[in-house]
Biopython code that builds the backbone (N, CA, C, O; Angstrom):
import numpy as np
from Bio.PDB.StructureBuilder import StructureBuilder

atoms = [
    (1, "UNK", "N", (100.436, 80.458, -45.373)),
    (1, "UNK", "CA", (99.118, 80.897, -45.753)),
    (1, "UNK", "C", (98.599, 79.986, -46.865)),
    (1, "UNK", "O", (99.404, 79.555, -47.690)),
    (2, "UNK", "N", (97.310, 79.667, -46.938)),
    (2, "UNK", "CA", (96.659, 78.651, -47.944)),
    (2, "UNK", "C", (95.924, 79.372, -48.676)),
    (2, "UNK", "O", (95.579, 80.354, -48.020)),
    (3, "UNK", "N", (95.339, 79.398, -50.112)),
    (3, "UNK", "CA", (94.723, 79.949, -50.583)),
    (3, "UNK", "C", (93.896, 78.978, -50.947)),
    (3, "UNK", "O", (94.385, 77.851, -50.858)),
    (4, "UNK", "N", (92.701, 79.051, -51.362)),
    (4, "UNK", "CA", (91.535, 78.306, -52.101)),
    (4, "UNK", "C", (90.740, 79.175, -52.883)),
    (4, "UNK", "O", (89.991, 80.020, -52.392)),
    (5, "UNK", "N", (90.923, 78.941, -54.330)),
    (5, "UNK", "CA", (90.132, 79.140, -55.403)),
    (5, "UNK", "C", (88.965, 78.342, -55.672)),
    (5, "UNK", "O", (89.226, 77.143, -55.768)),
    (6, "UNK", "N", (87.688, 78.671, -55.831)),
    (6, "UNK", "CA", (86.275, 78.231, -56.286)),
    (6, "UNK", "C", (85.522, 79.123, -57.039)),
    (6, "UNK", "O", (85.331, 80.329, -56.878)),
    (7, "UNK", "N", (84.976, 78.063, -58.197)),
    (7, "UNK", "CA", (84.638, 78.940, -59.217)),
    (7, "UNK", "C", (83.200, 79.190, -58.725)),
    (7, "UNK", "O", (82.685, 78.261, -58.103)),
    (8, "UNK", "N", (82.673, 80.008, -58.861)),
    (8, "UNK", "CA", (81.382, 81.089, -58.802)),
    (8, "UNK", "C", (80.686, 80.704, -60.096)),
    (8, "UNK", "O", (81.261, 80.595, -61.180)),
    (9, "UNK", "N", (79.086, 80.462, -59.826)),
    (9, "UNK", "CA", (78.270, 80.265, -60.947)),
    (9, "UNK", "C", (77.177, 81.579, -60.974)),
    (9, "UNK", "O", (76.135, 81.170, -60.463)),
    (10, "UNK", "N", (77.021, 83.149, -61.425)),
    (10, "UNK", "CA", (75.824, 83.516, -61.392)),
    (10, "UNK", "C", (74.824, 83.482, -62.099)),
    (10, "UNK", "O", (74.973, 83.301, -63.307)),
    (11, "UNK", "N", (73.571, 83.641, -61.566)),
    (11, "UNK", "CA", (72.278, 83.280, -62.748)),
    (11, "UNK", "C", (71.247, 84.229, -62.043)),
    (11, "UNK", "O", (70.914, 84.292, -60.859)),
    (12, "UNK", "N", (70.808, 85.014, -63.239)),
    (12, "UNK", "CA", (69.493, 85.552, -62.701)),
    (12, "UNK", "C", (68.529, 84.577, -62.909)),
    (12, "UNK", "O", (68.440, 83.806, -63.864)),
    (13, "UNK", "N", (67.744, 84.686, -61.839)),
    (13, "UNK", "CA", (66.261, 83.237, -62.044)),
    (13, "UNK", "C", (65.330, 84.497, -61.757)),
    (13, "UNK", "O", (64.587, 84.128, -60.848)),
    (14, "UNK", "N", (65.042, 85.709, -62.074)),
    (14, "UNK", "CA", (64.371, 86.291, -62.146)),
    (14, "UNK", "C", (63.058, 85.622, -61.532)),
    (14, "UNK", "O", (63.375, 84.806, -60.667)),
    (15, "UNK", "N", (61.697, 85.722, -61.716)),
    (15, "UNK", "CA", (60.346, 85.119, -61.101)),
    (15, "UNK", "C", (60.416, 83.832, -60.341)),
    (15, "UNK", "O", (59.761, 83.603, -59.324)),
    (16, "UNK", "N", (61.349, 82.921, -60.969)),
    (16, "UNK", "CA", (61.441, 81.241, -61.194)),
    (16, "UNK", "C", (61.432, 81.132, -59.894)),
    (16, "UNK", "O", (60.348, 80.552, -59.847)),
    (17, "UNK", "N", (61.755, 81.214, -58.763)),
    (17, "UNK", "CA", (61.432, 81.011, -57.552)),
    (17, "UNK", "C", (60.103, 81.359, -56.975)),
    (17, "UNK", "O", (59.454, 80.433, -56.488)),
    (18, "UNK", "N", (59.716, 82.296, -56.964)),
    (18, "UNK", "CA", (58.840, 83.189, -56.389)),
    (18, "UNK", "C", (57.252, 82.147, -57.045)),
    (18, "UNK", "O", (56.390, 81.654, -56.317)),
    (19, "UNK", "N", (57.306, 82.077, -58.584)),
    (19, "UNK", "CA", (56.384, 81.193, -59.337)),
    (19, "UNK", "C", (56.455, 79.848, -58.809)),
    (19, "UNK", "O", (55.359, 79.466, -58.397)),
    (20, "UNK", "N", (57.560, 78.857, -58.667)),
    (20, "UNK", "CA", (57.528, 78.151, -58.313)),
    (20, "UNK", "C", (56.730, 77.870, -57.000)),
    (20, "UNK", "O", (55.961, 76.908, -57.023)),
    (21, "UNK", "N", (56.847, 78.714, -55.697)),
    (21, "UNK", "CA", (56.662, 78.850, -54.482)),
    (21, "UNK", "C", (55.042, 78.677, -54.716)),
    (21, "UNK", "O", (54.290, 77.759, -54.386)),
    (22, "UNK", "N", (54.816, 79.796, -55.347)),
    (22, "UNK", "CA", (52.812, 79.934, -55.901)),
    (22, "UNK", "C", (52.593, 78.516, -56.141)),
    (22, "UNK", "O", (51.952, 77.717, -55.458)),
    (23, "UNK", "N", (53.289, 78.321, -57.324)),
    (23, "UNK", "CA", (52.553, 76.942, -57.692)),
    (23, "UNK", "C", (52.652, 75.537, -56.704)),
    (23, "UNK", "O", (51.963, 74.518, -56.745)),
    (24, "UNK", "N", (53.488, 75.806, -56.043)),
    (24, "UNK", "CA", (53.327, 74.494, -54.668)),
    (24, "UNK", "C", (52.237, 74.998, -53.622)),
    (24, "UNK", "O", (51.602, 74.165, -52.977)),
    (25, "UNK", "N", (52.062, 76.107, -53.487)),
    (25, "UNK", "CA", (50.859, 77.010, -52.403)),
    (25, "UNK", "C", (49.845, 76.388, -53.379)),
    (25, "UNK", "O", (49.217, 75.400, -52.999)),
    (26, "UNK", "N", (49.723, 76.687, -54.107)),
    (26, "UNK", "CA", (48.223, 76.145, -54.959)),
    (26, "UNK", "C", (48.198, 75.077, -54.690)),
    (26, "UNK", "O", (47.010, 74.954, -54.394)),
    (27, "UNK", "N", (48.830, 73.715, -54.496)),
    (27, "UNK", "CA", (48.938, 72.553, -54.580)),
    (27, "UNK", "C", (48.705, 71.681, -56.413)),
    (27, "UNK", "O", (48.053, 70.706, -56.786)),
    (28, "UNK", "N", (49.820, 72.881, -57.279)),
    (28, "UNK", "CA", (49.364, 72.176, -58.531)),
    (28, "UNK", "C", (49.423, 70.801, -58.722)),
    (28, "UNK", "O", (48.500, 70.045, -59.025)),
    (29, "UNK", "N", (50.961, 70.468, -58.450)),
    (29, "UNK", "CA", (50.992, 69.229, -59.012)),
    (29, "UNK", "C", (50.115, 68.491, -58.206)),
    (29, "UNK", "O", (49.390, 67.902, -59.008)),
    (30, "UNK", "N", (49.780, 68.198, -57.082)),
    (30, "UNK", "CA", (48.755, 67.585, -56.108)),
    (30, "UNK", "C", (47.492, 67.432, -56.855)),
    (30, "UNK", "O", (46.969, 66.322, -56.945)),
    (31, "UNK", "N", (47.149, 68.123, -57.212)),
    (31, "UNK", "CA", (45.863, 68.597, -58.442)),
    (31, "UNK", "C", (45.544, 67.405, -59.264)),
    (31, "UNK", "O", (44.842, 66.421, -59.027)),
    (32, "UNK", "N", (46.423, 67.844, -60.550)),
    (32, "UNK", "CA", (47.052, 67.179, -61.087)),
    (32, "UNK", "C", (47.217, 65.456, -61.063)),
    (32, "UNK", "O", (46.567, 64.616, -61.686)),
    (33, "UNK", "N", (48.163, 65.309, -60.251)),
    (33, "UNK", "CA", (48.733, 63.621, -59.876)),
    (33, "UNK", "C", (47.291, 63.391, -59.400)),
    (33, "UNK", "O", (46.997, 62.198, -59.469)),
    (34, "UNK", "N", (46.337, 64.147, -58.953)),
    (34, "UNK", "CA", (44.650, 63.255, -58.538)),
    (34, "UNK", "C", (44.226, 62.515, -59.546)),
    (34, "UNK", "O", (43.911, 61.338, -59.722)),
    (35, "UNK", "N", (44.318, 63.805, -60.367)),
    (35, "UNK", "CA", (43.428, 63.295, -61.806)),
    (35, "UNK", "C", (44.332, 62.763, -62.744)),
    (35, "UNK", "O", (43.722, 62.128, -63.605)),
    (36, "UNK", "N", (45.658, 62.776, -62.927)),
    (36, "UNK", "CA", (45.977, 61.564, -63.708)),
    (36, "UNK", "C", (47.655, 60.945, -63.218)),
    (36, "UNK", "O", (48.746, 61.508, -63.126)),
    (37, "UNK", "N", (47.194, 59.534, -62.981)),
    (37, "UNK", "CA", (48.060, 58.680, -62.200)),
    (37, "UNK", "C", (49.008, 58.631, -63.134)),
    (37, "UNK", "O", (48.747, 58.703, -64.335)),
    (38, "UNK", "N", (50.400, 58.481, -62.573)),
    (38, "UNK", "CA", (51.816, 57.814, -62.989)),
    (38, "UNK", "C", (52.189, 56.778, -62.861)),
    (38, "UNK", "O", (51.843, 56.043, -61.936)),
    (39, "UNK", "N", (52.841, 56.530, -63.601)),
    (39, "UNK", "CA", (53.214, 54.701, -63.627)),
    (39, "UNK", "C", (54.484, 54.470, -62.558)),
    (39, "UNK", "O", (55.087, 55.535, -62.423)),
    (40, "UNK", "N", (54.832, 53.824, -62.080)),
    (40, "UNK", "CA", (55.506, 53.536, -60.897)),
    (40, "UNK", "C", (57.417, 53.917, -61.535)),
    (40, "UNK", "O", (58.330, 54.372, -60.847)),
    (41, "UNK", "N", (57.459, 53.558, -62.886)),
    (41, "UNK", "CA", (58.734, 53.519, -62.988)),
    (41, "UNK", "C", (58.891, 55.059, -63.612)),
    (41, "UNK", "O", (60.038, 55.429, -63.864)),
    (42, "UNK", "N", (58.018, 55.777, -63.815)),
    (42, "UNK", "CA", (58.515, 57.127, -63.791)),
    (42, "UNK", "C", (59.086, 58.124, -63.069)),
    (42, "UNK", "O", (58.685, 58.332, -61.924)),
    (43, "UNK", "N", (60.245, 58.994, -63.705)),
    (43, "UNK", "CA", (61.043, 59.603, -62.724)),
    (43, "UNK", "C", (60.141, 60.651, -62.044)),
    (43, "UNK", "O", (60.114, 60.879, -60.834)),
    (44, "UNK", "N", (59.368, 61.285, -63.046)),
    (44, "UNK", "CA", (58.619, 62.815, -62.252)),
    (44, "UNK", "C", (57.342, 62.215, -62.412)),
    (44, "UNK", "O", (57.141, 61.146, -62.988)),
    (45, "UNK", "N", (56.358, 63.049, -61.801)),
    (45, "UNK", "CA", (54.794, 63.076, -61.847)),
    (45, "UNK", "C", (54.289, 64.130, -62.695)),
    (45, "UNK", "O", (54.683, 65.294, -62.771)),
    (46, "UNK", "N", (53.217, 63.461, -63.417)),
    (46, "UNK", "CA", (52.494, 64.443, -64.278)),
    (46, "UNK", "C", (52.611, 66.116, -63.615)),
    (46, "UNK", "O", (52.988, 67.176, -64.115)),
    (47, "UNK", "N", (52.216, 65.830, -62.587)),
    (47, "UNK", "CA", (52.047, 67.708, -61.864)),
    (47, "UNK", "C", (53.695, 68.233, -61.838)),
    (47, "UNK", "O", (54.139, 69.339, -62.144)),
    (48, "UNK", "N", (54.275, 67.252, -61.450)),
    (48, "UNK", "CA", (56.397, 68.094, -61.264)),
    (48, "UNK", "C", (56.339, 68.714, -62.848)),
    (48, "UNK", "O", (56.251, 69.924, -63.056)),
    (49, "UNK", "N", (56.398, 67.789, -63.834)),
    (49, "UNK", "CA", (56.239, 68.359, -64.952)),
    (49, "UNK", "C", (55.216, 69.857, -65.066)),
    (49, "UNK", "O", (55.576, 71.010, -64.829)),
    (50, "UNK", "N", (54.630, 69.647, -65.256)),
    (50, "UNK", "CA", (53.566, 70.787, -65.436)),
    (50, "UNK", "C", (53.561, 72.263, -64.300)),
    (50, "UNK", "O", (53.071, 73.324, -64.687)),
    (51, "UNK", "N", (54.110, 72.129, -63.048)),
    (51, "UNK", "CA", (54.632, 73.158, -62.566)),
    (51, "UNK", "C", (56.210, 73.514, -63.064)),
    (51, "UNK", "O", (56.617, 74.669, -62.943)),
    (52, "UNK", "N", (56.774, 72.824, -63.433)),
    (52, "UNK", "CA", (58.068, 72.949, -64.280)),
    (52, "UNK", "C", (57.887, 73.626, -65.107)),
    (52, "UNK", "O", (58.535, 74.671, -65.141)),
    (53, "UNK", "N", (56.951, 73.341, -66.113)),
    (53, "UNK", "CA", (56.716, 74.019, -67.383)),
    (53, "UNK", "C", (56.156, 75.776, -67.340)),
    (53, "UNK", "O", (56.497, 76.847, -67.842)),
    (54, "UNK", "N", (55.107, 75.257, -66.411)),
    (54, "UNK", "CA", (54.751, 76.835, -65.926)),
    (54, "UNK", "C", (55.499, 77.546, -65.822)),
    (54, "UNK", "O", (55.820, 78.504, -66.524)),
    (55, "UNK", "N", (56.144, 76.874, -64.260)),
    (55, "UNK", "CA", (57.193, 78.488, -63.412)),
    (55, "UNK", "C", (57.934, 79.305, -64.374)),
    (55, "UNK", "O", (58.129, 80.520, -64.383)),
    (56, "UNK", "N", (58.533, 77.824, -65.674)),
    (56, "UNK", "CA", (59.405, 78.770, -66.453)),
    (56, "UNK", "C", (59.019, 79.010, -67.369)),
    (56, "UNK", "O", (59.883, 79.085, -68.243)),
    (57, "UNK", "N", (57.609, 79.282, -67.814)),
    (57, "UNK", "CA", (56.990, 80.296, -69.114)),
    (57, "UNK", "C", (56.812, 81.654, -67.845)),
    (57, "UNK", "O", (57.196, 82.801, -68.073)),
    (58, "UNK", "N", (56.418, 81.392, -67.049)),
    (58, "UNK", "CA", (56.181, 82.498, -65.712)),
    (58, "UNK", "C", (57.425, 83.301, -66.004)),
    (58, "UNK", "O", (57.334, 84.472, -66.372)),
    (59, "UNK", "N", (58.808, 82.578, -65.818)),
    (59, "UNK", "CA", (59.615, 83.702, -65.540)),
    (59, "UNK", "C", (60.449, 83.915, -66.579)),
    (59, "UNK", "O", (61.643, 84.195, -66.475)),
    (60, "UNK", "N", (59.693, 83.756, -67.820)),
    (60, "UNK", "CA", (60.429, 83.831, -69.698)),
    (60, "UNK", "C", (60.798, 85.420, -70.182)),
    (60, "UNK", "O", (59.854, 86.210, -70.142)),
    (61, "UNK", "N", (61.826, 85.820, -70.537)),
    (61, "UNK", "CA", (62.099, 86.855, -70.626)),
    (61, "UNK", "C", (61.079, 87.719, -71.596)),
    (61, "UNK", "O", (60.878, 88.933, -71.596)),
    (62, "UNK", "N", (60.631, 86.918, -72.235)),
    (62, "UNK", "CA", (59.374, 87.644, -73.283)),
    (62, "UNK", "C", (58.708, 87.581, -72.605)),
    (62, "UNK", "O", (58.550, 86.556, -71.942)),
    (63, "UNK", "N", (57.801, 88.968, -72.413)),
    (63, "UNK", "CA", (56.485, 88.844, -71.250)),
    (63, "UNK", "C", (55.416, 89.999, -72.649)),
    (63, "UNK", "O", (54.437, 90.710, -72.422)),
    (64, "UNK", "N", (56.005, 89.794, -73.751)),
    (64, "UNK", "CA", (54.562, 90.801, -74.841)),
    (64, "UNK", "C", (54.044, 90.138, -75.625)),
    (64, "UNK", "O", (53.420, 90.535, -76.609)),
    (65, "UNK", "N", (54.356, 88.319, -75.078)),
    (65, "UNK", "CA", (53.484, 87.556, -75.940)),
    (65, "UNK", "C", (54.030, 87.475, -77.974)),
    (65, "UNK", "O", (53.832, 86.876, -79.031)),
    (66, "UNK", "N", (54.582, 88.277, -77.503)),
    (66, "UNK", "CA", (55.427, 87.554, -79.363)),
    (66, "UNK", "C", (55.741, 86.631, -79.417)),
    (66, "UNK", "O", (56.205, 86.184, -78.368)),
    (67, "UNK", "N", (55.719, 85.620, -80.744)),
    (67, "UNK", "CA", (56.392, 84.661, -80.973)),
    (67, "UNK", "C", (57.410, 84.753, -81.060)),
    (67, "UNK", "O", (57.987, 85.821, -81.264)),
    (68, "UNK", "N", (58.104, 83.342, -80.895)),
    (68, "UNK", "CA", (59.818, 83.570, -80.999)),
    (68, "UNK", "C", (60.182, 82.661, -81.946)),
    (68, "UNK", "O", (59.661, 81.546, -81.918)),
    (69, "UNK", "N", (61.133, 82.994, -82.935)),
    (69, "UNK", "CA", (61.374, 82.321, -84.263)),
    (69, "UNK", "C", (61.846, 81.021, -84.062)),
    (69, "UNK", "O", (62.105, 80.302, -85.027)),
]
sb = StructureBuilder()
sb.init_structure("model")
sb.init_model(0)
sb.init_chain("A")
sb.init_seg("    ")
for serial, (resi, resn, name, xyz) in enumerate(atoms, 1):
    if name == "N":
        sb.init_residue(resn, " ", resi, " ")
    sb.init_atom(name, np.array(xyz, "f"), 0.0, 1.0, " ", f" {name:<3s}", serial, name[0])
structure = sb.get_structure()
């Protein structure tokens, strides 16, 4: 008999999918990369960034708008 052990990673991504999904339906970054071009040797596009940033204020465990220290 063989056994195989693999380690297990869990993560709640709470919204982070679901937001993400919206923001490609919208066509943000598309938007975006119209109105302002990237330079060729950059890894992401203005819009990857900026739906990045979103999805995950979208799915931030603070949702009452407090600051956080």
């Amino acid at each position: 008999m063989r056994v195989e052990l693999a380690s297990v990673v869990e993560r709640r991504l709470g919204a982070l999918p679901a937001s993400a999904e919206f923001l490609r339906w919208l066509d943000v970054a598309g938007i975006i990369d119209e109105l302002c071009p990237v330079r060729e040797v950059a890894h992401l596009t203005h819009g990857q960034v900026v739906e990045a940033l979103v999805a995950n204020r979208r799915s931030s465990w603070s949702t009452t708008g407090a600051s956080r220290p």
